[in-house]
Backbone as ProteinMPNN parsed JSONL, in Angstrom:
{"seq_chain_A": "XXXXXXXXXXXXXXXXXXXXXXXXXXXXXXXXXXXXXXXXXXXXXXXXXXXXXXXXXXXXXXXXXXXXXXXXXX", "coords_chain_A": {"N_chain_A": [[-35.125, 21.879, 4.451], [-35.346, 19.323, 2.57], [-36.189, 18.079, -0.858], [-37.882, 15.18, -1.962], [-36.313, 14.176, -4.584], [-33.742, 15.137, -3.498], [-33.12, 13.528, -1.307], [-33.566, 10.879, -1.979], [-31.457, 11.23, -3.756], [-29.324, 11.668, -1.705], [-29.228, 9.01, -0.301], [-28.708, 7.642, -2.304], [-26.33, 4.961, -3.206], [-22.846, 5.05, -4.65], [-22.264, 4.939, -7.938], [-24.606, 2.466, -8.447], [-27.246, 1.605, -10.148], [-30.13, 2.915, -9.302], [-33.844, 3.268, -8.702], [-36.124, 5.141, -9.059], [-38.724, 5.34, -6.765], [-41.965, 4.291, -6.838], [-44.88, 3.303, -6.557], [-46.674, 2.647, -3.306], [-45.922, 4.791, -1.999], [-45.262, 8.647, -1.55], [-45.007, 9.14, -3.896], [-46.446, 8.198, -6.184], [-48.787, 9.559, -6.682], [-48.697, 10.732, -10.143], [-48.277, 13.626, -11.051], [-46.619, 14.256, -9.061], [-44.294, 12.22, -9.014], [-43.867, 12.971, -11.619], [-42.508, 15.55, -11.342], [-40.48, 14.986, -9.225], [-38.892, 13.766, -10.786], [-37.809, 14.989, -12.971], [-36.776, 17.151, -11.45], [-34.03, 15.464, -10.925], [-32.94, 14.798, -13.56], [-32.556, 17.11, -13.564], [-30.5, 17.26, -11.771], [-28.795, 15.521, -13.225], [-28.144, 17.211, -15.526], [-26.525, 18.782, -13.722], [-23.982, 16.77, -13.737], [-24.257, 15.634, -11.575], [-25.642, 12.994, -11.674], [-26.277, 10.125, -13.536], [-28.872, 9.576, -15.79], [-30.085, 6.544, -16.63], [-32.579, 5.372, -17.594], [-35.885, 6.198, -18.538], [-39.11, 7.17, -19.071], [-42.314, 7.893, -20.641], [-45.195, 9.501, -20.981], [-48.545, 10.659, -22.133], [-50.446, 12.741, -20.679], [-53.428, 14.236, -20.826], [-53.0, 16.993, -21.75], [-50.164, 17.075, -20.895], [-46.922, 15.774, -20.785], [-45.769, 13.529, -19.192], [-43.187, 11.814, -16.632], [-43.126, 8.714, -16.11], [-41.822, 6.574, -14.896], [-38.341, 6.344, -14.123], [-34.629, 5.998, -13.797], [-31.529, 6.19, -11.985], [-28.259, 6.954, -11.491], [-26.084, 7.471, -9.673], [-23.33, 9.81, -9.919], [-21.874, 11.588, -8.143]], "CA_chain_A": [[-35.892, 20.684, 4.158], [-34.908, 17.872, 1.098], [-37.299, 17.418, -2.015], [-37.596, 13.804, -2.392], [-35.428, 13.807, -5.26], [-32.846, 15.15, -3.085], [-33.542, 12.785, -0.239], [-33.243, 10.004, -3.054], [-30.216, 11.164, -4.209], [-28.439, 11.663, -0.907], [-29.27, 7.623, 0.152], [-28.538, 6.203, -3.029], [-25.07, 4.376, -3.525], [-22.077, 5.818, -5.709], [-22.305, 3.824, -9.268], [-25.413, 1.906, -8.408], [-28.392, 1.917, -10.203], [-31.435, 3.047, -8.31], [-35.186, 3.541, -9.589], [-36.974, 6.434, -8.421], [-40.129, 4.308, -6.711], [-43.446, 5.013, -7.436], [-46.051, 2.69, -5.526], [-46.573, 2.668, -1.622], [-45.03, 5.848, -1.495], [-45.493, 9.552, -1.658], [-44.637, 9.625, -6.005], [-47.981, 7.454, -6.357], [-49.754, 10.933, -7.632], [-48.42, 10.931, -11.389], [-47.672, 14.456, -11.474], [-45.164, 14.581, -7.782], [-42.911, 11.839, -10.179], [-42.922, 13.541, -12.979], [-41.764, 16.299, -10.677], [-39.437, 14.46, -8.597], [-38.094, 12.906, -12.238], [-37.8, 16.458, -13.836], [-35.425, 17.639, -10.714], [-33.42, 14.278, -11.18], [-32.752, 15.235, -14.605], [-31.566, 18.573, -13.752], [-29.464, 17.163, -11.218], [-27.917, 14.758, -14.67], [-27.475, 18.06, -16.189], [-25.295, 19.486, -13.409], [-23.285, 16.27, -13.506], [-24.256, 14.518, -10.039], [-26.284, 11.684, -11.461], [-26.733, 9.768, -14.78], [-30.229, 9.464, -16.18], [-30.139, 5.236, -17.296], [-33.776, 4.703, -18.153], [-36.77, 7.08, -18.425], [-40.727, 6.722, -19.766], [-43.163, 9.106, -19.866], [-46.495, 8.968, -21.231], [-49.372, 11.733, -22.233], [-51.812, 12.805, -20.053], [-54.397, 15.482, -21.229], [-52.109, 18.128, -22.295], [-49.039, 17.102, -20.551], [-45.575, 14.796, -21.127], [-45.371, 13.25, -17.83], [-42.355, 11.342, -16.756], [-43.897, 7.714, -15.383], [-40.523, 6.292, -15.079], [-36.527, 7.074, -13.915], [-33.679, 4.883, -13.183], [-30.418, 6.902, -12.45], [-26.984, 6.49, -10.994], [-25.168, 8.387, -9.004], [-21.78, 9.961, -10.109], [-21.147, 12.22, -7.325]], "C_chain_A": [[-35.564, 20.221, 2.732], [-36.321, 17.821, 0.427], [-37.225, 15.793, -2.034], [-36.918, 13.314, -3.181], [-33.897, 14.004, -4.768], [-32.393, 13.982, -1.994], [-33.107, 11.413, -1.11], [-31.841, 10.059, -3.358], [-28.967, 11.155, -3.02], [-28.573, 10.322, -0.201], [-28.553, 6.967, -0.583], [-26.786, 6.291, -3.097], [-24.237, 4.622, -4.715], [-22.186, 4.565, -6.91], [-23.474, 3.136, -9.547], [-26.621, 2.136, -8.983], [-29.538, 2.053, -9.65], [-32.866, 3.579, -9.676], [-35.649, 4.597, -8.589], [-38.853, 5.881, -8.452], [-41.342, 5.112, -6.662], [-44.304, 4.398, -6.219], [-45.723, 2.701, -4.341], [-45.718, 3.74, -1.583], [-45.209, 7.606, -2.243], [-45.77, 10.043, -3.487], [-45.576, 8.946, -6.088], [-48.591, 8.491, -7.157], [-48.644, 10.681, -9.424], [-47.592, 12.283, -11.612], [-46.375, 15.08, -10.478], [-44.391, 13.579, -8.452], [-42.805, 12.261, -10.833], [-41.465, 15.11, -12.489], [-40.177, 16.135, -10.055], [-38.614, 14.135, -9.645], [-37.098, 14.307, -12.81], [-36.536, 16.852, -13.054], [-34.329, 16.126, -10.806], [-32.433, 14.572, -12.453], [-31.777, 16.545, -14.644], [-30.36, 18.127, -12.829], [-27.9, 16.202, -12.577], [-27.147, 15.715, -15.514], [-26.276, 18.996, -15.563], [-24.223, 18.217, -12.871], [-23.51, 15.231, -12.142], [-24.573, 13.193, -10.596], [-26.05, 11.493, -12.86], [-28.346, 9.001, -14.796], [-30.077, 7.625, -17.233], [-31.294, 4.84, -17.676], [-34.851, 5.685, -17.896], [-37.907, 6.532, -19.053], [-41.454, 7.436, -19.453], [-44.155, 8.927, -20.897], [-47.313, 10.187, -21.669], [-50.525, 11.443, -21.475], [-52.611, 14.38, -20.136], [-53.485, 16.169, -22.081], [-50.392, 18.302, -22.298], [-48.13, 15.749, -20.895], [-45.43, 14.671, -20.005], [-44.12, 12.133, -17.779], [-42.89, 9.988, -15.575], [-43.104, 6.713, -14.922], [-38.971, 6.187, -15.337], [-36.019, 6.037, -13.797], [-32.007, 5.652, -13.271], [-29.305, 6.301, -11.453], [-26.31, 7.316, -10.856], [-23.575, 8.651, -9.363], [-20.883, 10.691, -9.307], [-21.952, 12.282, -5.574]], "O_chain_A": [[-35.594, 21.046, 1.82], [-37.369, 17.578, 1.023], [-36.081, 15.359, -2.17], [-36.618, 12.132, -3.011], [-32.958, 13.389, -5.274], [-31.212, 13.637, -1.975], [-32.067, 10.914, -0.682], [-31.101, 9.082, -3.243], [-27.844, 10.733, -3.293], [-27.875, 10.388, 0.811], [-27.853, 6.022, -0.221], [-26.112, 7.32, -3.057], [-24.77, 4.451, -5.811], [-22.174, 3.371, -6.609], [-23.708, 3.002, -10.749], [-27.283, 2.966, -8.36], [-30.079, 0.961, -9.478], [-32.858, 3.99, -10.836], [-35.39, 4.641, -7.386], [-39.742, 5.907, -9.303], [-41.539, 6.313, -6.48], [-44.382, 4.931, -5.113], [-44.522, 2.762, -4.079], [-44.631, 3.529, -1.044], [-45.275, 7.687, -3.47], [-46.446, 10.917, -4.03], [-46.035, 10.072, -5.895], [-48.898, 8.24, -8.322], [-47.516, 10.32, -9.092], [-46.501, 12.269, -12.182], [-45.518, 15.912, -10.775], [-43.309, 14.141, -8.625], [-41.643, 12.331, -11.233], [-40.366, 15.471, -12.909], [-39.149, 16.782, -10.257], [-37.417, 14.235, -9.376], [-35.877, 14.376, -12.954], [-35.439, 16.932, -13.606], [-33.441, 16.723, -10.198], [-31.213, 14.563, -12.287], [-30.802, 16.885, -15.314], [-29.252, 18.593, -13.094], [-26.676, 16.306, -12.649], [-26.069, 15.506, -16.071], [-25.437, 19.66, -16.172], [-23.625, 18.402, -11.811], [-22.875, 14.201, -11.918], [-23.943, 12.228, -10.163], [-25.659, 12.458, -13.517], [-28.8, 8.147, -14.036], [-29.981, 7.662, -18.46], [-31.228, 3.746, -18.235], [-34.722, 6.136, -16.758], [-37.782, 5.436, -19.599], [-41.57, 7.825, -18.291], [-43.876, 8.096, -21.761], [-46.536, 11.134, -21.553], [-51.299, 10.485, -21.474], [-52.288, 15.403, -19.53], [-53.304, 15.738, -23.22], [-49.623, 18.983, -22.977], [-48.712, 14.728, -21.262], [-44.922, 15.641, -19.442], [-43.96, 11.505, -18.825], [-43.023, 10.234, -14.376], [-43.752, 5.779, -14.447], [-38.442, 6.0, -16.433], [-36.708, 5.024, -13.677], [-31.366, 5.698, -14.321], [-29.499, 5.311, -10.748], [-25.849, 7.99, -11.778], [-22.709, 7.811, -9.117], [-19.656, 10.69, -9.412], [-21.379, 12.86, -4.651]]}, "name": "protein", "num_of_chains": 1, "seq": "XXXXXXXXXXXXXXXXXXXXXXXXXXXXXXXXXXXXXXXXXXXXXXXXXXXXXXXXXXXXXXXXXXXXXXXXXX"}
């Protein structure tokens, strides 16, 4: 079974910028995007994707990530 960030990443289009959507859809909770964002990220660090726009915000205690936008390199 696919994480949503994988699921994301195996739709989106080689070069193309994509956003990692939030409203009407499962990432709505705050802390399953920052999640979904977080593995995104790691996928940037093993080269698959590039990380083009990020935003993240404080909530209570935590650095949440409230906003992605990446691009597929592999």
């Amino acid at each position: 079974m696919r994480t949503l960030a994988q699921s994301l990443y195996a739709d989106s289009t080689f070069g193309v910028e994509h956003e990692l959507p939030r409203a009407g859809s499962a990432l709505e909770n705050p802390y399953v995007y920052d999640s979904s964002a977080r593995e995104l990220k790691a996928m940037a660090e093993r080269g698959l994707v590039e990380v083009t726009r990020e935003q993240s915000h404080v909530a209570g205690d935590d650095q949440l990530i409230d906003h992605l936008s990446f691009r597929r390199l592999r």
